[in-house]
N, C-alpha and C positions, 0 to 999 in steps of 0.2 A: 462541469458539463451540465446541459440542459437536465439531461436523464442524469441524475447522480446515484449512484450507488455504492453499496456498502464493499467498503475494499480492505486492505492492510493494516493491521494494527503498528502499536507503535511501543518500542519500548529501549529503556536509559536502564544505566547502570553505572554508579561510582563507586570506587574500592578506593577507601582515604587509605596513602601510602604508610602515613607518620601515627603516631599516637593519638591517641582521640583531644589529648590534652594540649595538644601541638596548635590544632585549630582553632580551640578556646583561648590561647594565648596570643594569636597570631591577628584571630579576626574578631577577637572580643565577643565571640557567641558560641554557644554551645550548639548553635543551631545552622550552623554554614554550612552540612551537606542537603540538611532539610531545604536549604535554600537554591540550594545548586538543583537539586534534582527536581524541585516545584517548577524551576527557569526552565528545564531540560523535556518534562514532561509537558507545559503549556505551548510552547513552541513546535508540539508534535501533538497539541489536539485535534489538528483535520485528521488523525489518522484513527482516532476515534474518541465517540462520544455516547455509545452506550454505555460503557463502566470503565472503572481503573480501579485500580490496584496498589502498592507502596510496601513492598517488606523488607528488613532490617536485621541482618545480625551483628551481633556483639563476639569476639573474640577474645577466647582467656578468661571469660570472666568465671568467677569461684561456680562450684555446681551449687545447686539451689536457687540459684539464679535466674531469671529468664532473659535467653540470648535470643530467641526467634521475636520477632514483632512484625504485627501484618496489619492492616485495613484495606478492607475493597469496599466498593461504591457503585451504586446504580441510579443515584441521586440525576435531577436534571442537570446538574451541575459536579460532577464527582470527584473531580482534581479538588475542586472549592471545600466541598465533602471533606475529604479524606485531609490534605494540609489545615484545613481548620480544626478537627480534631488531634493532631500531631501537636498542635499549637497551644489548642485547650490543654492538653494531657502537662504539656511540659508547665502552662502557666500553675496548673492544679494542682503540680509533684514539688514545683518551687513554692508555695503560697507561704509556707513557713519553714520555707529551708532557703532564705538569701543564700546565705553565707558558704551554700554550696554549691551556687550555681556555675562556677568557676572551678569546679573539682572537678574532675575528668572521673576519677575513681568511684565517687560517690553516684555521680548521676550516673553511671554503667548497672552499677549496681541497685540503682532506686525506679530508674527510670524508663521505660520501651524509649524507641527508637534514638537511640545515644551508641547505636554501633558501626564499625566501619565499613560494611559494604550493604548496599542499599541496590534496591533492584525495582521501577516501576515498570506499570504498565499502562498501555492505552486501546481500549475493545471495541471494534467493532463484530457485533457477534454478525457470522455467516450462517448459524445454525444453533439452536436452543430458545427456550426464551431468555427474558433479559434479566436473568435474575443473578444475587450477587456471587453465588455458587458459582455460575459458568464464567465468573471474574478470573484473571491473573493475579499476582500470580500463586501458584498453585504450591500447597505443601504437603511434604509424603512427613511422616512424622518416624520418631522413633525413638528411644531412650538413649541408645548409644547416639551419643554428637556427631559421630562421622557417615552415619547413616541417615541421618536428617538431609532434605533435599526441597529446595523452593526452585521452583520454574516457571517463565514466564516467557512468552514467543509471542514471534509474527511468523503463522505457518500454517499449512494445510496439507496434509498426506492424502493421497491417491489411494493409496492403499492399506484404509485400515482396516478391511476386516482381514486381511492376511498379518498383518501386526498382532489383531487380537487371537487371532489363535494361535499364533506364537506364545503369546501371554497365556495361554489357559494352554497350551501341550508342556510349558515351565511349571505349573502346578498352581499358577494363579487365579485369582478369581474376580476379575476386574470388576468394577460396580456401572460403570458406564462401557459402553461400544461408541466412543468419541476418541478424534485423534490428541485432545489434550491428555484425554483420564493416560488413554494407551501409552504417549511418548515420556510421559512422567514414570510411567509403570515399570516403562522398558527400563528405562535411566534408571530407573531407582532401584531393579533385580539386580541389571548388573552392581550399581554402588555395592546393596549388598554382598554378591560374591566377592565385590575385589576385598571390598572391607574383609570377610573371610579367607582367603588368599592372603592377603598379609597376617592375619591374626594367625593363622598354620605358622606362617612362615617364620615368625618373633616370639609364639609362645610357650616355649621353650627357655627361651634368654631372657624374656623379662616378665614383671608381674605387674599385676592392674595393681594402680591405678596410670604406673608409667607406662604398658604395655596401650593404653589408648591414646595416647601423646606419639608413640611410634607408630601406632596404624596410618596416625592421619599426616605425618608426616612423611610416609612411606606410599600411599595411595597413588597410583599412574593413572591420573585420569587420561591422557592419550590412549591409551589400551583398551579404559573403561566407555570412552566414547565412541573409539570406533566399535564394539564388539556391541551396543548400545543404538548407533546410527546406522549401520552396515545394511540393515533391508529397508532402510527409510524411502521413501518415492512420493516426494513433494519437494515444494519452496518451503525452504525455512531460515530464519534466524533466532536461535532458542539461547535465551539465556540459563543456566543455572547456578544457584548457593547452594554449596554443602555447609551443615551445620558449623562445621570443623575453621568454616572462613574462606576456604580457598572457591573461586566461582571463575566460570567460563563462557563464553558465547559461541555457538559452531552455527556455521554458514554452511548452505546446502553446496554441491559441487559445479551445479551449474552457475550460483550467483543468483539466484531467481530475485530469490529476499535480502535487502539491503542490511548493511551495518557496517557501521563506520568506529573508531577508535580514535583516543588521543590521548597520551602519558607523557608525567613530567615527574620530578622527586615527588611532588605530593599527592598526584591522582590517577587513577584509572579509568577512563569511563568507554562508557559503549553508547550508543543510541542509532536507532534509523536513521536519523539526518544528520546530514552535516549541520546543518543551521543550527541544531538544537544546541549543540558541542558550543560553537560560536558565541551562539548567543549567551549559553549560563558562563565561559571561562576565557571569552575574549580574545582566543588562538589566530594563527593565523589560518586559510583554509589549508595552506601546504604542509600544517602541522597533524589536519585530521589523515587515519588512512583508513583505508579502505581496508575490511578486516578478506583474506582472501578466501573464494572459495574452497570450498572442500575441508579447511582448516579449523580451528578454533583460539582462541586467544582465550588463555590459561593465566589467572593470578592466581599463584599461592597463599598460603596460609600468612607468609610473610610482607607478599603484597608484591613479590617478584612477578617478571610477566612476560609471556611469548607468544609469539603462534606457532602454534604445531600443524605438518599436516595429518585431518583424519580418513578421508576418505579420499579415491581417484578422483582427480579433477575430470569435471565433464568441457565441452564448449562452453563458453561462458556467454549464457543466455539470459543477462539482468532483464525483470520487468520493463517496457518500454512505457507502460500507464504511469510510472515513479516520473516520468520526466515529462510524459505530455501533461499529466494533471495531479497526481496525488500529493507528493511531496513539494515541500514551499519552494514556491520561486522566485524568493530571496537568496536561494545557491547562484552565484553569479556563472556556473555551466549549466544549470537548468533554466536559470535566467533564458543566457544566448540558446538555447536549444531551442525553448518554447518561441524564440522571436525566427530563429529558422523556420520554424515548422509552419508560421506564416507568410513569412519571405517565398517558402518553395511553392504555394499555392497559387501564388501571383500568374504564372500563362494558363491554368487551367480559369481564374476567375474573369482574365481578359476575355476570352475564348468566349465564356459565356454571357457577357457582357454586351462581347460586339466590339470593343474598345471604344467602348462610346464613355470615357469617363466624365465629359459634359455635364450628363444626366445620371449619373452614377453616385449614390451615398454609401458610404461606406462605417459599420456598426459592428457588436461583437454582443453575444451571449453565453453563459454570465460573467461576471468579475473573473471568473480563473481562465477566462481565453481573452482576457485586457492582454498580456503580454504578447501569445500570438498575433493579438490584432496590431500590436506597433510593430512585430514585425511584419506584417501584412503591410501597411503604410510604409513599411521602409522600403520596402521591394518594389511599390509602385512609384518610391522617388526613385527608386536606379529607372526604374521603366521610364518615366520623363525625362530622367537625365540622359539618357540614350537618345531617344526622339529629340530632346534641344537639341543635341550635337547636329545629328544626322539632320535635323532642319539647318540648323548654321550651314553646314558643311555644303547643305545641299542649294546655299542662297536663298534668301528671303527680300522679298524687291521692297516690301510693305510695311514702315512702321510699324503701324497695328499691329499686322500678323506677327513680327517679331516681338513684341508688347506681349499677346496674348500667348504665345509658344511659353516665353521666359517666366510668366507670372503667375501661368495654372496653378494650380496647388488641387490633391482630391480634396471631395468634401468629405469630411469626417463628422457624423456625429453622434448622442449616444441617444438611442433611440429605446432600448428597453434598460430596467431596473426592476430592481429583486425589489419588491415593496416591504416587504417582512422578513424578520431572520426566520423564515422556516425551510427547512430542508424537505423538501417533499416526497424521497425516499425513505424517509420512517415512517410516512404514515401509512396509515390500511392500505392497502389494494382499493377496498370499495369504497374509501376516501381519496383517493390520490387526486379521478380527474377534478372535484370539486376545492382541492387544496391546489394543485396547478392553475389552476387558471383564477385565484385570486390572490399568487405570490409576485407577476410580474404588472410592471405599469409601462407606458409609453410617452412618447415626446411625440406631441402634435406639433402642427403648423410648420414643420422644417420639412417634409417632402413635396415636393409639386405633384397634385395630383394627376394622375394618367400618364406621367413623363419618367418618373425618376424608376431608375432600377434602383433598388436596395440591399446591399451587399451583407450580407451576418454571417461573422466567422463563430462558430462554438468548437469547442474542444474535444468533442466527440458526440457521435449520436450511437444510442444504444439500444433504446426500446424504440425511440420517435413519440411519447406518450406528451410530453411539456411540448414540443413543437406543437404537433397533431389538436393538442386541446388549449394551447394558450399563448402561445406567442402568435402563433401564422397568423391566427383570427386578429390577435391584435393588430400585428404590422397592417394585415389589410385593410384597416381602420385609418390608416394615412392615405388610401388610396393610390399606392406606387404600382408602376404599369407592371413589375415584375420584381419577385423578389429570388435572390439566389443565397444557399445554403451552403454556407462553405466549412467545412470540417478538418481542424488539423490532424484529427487522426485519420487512418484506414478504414474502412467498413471491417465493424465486430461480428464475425462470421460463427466464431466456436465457442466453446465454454471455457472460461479459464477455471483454474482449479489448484491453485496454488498461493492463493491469498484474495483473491476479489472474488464476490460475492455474484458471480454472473454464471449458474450452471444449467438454465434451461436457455433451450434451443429456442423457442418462440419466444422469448423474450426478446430476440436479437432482431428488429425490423428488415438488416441485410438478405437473416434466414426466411422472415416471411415475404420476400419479395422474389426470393429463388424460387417457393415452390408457389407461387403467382406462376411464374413463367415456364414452370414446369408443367403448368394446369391449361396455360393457355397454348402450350406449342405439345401436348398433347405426349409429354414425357413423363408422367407421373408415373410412368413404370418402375422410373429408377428407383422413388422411393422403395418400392417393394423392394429391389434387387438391395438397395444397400442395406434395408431392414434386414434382409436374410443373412446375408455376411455378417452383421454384427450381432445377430442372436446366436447364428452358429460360432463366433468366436468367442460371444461372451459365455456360452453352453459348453466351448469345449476348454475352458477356460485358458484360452489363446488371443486374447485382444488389443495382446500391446501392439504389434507389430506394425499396424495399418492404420492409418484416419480413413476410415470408408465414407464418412460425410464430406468427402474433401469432393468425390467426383459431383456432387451436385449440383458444385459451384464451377465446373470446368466446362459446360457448356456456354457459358455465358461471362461475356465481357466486363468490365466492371462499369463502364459506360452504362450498358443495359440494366445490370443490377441498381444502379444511382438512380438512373429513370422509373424505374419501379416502387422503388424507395418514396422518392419524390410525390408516385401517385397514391401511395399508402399513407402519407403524414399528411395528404393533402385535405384541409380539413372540408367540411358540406358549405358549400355558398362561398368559396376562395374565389375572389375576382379576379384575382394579377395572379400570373404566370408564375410556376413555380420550378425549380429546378433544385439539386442538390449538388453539393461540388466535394467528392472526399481524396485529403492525402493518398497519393501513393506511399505503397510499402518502398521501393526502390527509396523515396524521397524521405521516408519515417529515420531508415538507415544513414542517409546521408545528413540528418541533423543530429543523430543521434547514435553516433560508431560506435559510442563503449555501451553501449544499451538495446541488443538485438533481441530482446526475447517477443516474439511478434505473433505469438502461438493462435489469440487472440483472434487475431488479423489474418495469417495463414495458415492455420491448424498443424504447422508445424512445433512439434511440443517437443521439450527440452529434455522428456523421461518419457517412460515407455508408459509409466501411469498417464499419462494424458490422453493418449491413445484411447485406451480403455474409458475415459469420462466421456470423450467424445463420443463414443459410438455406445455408451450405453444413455447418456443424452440423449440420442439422435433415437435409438428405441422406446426411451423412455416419453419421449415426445410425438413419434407413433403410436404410440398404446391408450395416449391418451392422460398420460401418468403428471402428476404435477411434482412429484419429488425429487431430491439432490439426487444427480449421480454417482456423488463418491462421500 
């Protein structure tokens, strides 16, 4: 999208089924899951790029030994970072040990990351600075092996100060009030009790050093996670390693936060995308599953595996952003979705048109709304292909005119380019508009001036800041009689709070064009009125129930709100006409059925925590406050 922003992390996970020495034999390196999981994690770098992470344990190996292994990265390049050191380490531990690079046993024992289940990560931070500490993934440490715990997630809790004092009325003393420090804490009291729980239960009957070979072979992680997850109120996809080997991935119940699965004799993996799966082991897509809400997918110690369920399943409200733009659209369903999403835009872009596609060019901003724009273009071949007919049908007396009916074709062409690879959502604030408007370029001499409308489909608008300060100014540099802005998502009206990085209310151009119209038709009362409601609920600590920023938007059409929109990005000295065009929700659904979560778009939230982010947003943006709501 024009306005990009910081959204979902990303993270893989493979448990080698077979011996470690099975792979060394098989693929002639010692280093085949290093390689799988480099594929696994690169393949899901849009999903972040402030830091990663890579940890590794080893199973069974003698005590004395180191079985945990981790690097994290905040490097400009961190994946590069972190496998180039995996790579240095193994060349530095082999330099005068040939003869053992082919031992499984040896290099378990000489060497870090030579173990069977491997867990990365990919960060985009929502909150902290970007330091390697606030890295995945995370380890609770501990001398007994079954009490060691590494995590690593795509998540955001609604509700963590109510987690943290959960954690401190347990007798805790958490060192952060963040939802990673908090969900590792939780996971990691209950580990302990269950570890406890069975040591009651077996020590009696046997003696250490066998009595810890039966703990962790005896451990219900089903029990321990739901007793673990049960007050959780966000999106999440979390994976965890226990020391002991055995590791899991649980998915929240509404589906919020993606993850997917694929198992054969020799491997386990997990990862956010399907693509990632694909691409590092060559599957087929009907091989990947969807791992299910509410659930977890559990390998043991042995490398057996299942999903359990752990929690009530809610309505199944996946992310609708995973399809319109975050995750690759190399998925041949998010593929076809993204080309719906421009296909359904097609009668609102004629409409605005005029149907004068004559004078009509039609373009797309940036490269991640290239797919909506073919299917924009395919919608408007049905549109011609219609009109041939119903000319044919309806007699054409004229050569010509049946010449020029049959031969149309739109004009298509690519009118803006990213000049630089920079992302313009990491930089400062007090940098941004001067880094905006010297990341895009344009194509001169392909519009007629004064004549052409010019059509640009982007894939969402969020603040309106890259419009507003660098594209409009440019396109009007061609001198088109009008330019229309057409959007395959819906107008971003609320905060999401469940893994993208969008929690104030003015940042969202929809919300500052409401209370325009609220200023001009002389309604600013309601502010007050919804202010009240959401101070007294968040004061009597009652504020799930109700989105009270919902009535603000219920006076007014979405028509209206577009036109306001429109005159808010419109930048000083715009000659050509401007308009804005955004998806409907009815139509977001209809390209995209297994993927309703639209909370975003209709402040309809999937938990009762949303409710609460919303309306303490909406107060927090009354007060004048620039901080997170949750």
């Amino acid at each position: 999208m024009s306005d990009a922003i910081k959204h979902e992390c990303g993270i893989a996970l493979i448990r080698l089924r077979k011996p470690y020495q099975y792979y060394i034999d098989k693929y002639e390196t010692p280093l085949y899951a290093v390689h799988k999981l480099s594929v696994m994690m690169e393949k899901q770098v849009n999903r972040g790029q402030d830091g990663a992470g890579v940890a590794n344990i080893k199973i069974d190996v003698p005590p004395g030994k180191r079985y945990i292994s981790r690097y994290r990265s905040v490097e400009p390049q961190p994946l590069t970072d972190i496998f180039s050191k995996i790579h240095k380490k193994f060349r530095k531990g082999l330099k005068n040990n040939r003869d053992h690079a082919n031992d499984a046993q040896w290099l378990q024992e000489n060497l870090a990351f030579t173990g069977e289940v491997w867990l990365g990560h990919l960060r985009y931070g929502t909150h902290g600075s970007n330091e390697v500490e606030n890295c995945h993934p995370m380890l609770r440490q501990s001398n007994w092996r079954s009490r060691n715990l590494v995590m690593a997630g795509n998540f955001n809790m609604t509700n963590v100060d109510e987690l943290f004092g959960k954690l401190v009325s347990l007798g805790q003393h958490p060192k952060e009030k963040v939802d990673t420090v908090t969900v590792m804490e939780k996971i990691g009291h209950f580990l302990d009790e269950e570890n406890q729980r069975v040591f009651e239960r077996f020590k009696g009957i046997y003696e250490n050093p066998t009595l810890s070979d039966v703990i962790e072979d005896n451990i219900d992680l089903p029990r321990l996670l739901y007793r673990s997850c049960r007050d959780f109120d966000g999106g999440y996809a979390m994976c965890g390693l226990t020391g002991y080997g055995a590791s899991f991935v649980i998915r929240d119940p509404a589906g919020i936060r993606p993850a997917f699965y694929y198992a054969d004799d020799e491997v386990v993996v997990v990862a956010s995308e399907k693509q990632a799966i694909k691409a590092a082991f060559n599957v087929d897509y009907n091989q990947i599953t969807e791992i299910t809400p509410g659930s977890a997918l559990i390998v043991d110690k042995n490398g057996e595996y299942n999903e359990f369920p752990i929690l009530p399943r809610l309505e199944k409200r996946s992310c609708s952003f995973e399809r319109i733009y975050f995750s690759r659209g190399t998925d041949p369903d998010i593929y076809n979705e993204r080309k719906q999403l421009g296909k359904l835009l097609i009668p609102q872009i004629l409409k605005e048109v005029n149907y004068d596609l004559d004078n009509t060019i039609f373009s797309y901003i940036p490269n991640t709304a290239e797919t909506a724009f073919l299917g924009m273009i395919e919608g408007l071949e049905e549109y011609l292909a219609k009109k041939r007919k119903q000319a044919i049908m309806e007699g054409i007396l004229f050569e010509a005119d049946l010449e020029k009916v049959l031969s149309f074709r739109p004009r298509i062409e690519k009118l803006v380019t990213k000049d630089v690879k920079s992302r313009t959502f990491i930089t400062a604030d007090a940098l941004r508009d001067d880094m905006v408007s010297s990341v895009y370029d344009t194509t001169f001499e392909v519009v007629r001036k004064n004549v052409d409308t010019v059509v640009i489909i982007d894939d969402s608008i969020v603040r309106g800041t890259t419009l507003e300060k660098s594209i409009l100014t440019m396109l009007d540099r061609l001198k088109p009689k009008k330019i229309v802005v057409a959007s395959s998502a819906p107008q971003i009206r609320f905060p999401d709070c469940y893994g993208i990085d969008m929690s104030r209310m003015k940042d969202f151009v929809a919300y500052r064009a409401v209370l325009k119209l609220l200023e001009e038709r002389d309604m600013e009362y309601m502010l007050e009125d919804v202010y009240t409601q959401s101070v007294t609920a968040l004061a009597t600590k009652n504020p799930y129930n109700t989105n009270f920023v919902k009535s603000l938007y219920d006076p007014f059409t979405d028509e209206e709100i577009s036109q306001k929109i429109a005159e808010i990005i419109r930048p000083k000295g715009l000659n050509a006409e401007l308009s804005v065009v955004f998806q409907t929700v009815e139509n977001l659904h209809k390209a995209c059925p297994g993927h309703l979560g639209d909370w975003y778009f209709t402040g309809n939230y999937p938990t009762q925590g949303g409710n609460k982010v919303v309306n303490k947003a909406f107060t927090n943006s009354f007060e004048g406050k620039l901080e997170r709501a949750y």
